[in-house]
C-alpha positions as CSV (number, residue, x, y, z in Angstrom):
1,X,0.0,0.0,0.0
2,X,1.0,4.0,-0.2
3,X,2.6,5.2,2.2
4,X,1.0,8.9,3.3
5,X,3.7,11.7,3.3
6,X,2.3,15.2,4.6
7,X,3.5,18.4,6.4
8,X,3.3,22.1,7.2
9,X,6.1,24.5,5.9
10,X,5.4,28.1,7.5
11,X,8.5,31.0,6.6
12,X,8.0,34.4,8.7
13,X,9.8,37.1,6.6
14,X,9.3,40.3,8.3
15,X,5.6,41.3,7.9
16,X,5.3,38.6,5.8
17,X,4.0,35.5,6.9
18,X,3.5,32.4,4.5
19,X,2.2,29.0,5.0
20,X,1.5,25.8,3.0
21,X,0.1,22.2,4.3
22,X,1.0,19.5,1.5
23,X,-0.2,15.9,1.7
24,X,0.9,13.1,-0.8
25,X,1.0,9.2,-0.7
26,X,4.4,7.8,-1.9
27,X,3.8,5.0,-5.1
28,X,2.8,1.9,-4.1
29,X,4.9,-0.8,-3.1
30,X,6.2,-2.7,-6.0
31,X,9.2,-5.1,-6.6
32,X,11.3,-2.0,-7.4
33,X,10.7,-0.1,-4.5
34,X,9.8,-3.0,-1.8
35,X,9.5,-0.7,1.5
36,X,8.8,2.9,2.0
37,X,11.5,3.4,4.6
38,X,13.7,6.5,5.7
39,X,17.1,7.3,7.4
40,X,17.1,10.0,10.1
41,X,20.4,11.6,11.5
42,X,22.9,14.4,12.0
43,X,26.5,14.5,10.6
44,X,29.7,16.9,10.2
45,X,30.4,17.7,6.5
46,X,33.8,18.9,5.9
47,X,34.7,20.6,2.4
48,X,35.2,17.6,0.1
49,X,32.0,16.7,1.0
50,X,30.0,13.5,0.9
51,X,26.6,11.6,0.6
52,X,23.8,11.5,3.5
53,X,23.3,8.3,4.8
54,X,20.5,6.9,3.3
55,X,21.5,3.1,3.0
56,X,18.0,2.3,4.6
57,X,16.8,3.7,1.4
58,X,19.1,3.0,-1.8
59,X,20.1,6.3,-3.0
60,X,17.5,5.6,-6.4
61,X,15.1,6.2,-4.2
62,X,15.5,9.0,-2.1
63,X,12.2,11.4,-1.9
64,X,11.4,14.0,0.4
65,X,14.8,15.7,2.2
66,X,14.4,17.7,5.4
67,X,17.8,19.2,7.0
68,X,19.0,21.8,9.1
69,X,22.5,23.9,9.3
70,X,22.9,23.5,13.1
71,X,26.1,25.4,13.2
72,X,26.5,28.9,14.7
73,X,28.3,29.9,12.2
74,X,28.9,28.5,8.5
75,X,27.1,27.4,5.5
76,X,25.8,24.2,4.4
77,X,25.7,23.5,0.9
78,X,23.8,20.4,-1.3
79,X,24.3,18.9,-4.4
80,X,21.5,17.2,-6.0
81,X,23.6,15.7,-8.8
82,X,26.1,13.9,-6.7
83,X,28.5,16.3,-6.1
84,X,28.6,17.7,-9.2
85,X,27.0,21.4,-8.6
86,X,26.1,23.1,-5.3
87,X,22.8,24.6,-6.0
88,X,21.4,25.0,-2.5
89,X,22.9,26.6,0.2
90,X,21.9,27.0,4.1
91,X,23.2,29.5,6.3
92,X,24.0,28.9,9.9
93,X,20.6,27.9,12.1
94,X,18.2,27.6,8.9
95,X,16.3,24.7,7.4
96,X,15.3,23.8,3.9
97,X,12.3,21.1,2.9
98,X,13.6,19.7,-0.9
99,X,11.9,17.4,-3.4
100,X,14.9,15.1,-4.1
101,X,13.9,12.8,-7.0
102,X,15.9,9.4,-7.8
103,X,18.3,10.4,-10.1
104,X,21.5,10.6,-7.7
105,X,22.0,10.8,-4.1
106,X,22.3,14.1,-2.0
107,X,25.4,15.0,-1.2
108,X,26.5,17.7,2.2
109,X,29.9,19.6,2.2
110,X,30.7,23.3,4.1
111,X,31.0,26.6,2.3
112,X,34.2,27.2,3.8
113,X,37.6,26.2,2.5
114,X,40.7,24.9,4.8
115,X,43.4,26.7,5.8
116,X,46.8,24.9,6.6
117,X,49.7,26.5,7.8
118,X,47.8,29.3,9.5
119,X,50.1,30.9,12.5
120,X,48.7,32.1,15.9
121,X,50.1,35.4,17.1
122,X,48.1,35.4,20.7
123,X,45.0,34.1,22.9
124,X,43.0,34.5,26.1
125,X,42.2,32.3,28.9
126,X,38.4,33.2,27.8
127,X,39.0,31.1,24.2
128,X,39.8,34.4,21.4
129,X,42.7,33.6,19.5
130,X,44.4,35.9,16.9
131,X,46.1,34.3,13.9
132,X,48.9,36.0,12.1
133,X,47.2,36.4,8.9
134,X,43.2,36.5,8.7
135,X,40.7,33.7,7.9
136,X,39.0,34.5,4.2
137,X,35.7,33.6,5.3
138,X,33.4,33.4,8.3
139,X,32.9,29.9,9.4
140,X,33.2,27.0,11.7
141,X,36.5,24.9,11.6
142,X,38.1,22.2,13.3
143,X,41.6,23.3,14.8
144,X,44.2,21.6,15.3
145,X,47.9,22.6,15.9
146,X,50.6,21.5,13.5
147,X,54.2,22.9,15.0
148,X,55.2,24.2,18.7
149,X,51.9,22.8,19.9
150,X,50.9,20.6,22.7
151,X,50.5,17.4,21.4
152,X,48.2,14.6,21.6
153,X,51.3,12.7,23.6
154,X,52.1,16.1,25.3
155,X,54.6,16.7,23.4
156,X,55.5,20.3,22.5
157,X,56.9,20.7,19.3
158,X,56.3,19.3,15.9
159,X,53.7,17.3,16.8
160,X,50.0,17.4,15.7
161,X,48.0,18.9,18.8
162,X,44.6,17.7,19.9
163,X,41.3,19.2,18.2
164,X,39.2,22.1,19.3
165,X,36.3,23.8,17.2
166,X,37.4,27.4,16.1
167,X,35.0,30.1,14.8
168,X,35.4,33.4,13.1
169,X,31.9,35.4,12.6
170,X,33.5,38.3,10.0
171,X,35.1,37.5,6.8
172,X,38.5,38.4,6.6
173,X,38.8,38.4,10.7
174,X,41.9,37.5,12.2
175,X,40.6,37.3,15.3
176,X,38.1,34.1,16.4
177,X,36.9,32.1,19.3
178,X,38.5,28.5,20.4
179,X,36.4,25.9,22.0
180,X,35.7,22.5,23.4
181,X,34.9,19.8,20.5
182,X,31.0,20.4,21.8
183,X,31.1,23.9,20.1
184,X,30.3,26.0,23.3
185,X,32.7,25.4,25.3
186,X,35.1,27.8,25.5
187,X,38.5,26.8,25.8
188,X,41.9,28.3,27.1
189,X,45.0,27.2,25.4
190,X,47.3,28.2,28.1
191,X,49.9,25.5,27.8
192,X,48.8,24.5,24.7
193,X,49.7,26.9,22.1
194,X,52.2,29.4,22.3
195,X,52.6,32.5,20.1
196,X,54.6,30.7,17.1
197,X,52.3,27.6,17.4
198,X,51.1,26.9,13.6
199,X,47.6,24.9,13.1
200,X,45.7,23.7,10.4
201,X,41.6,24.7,9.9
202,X,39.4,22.3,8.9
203,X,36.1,23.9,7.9
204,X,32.9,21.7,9.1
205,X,29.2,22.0,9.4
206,X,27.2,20.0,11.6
207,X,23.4,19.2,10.2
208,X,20.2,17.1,11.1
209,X,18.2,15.6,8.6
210,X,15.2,13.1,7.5
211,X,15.3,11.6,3.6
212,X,12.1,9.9,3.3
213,X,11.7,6.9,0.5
214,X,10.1,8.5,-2.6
């Protein structure tokens, strides 16, 4: 039998207020499409990018996609061809409902480009850091430190540090905020990095989706 596939999509835009209800039933189960299933989730994209999850579904038959940017700060961006083209983009805290279609799987990367080699010049015990030279665009990246330091074996010096989550909320800043691997914590890298410590930014979005079975 069909399997009923409904919802309410409401988008405040200043005075503006819009609202649609849709209801549909998905085909009918056939040999082809033997179970009207979904998969449900969250991830971290990082810029090369990569396909949702759906191996409940078979990625000919993805349908109805709804996800959310649940970073801070950064940009999501889709592909509906398989990584081909990146025709939808979701800023930082926003949602989008899309009509997939079957032809190729969805596909999830960040906006935001790395940065390797990047050099710290200073930081706070309340988590700013300031880099030498400035990151290009506003965005959340995973940090981690390269040369002079602290280590994952507490070593000081040439060795790659452990991971923290920086963020940057102006393009072009220099200037940014360091935290736990949770995003909100933030963290003091006293004893950790020192003013010629050199780390690498990893740019990543976290998202939450549903891909229903068409």
């Amino acid at each position: 039998m069909a399997t009923l596939i409904s919802g309410n999509v409401r988008l405040t835009y200043g005075t503006h207020t819009h609202s649609e209800t849709f209801s549909t039933n998905a085909d009918t189960l056939d040999f082809e499409n033997p179970s009207h299933n979904y998969s449900a989730g969250g991830g971290r994209a990082d810029r090369a990018g990569g396909a949702l999850d759906a191996t409940l579904l078979g990625t000919a038959n993805e349908g109805l996609l709804l996800i959310a940017n649940t970073n801070s700060v950064g940009v999501l961006e889709l592909s509906m061809d398989g990584g081909s083209n990146w025709d939808v983009s979701i800023p930082a805290g926003l949602v989008n409902l899309i009509s997939v279609g079957g032809d190729h799987p969805v596909y999830a990367r960040t906006k935001e480009a790395n940065l390797t080699s990047h050099g710290v010049a200073s930081f706070t015990t309340a988590g700013a850091i300031t880099f030498d030279s400035a990151v290009t665009t506003a965005g959340t990246y995973l940090m981690f430190a390269t040369a002079n330091g602290g280590g994952s074996t507490g070593v000081d010096h040439e060795d790659v540090g452990p991971h923290f989550i920086m963020k940057t909320t102006t393009d072009g800043a220099t200037v940014g905020t360091a935290y736990e691997l949770d995003g909100t914590t933030a963290k003091d890298l006293t004893g950790l990095y020192a003013g010629d410590t050199v780390v690498t930014l990893n740019a990543a979005v976290d998202y939450r989706f549903t891909l229903t079975e068409a």
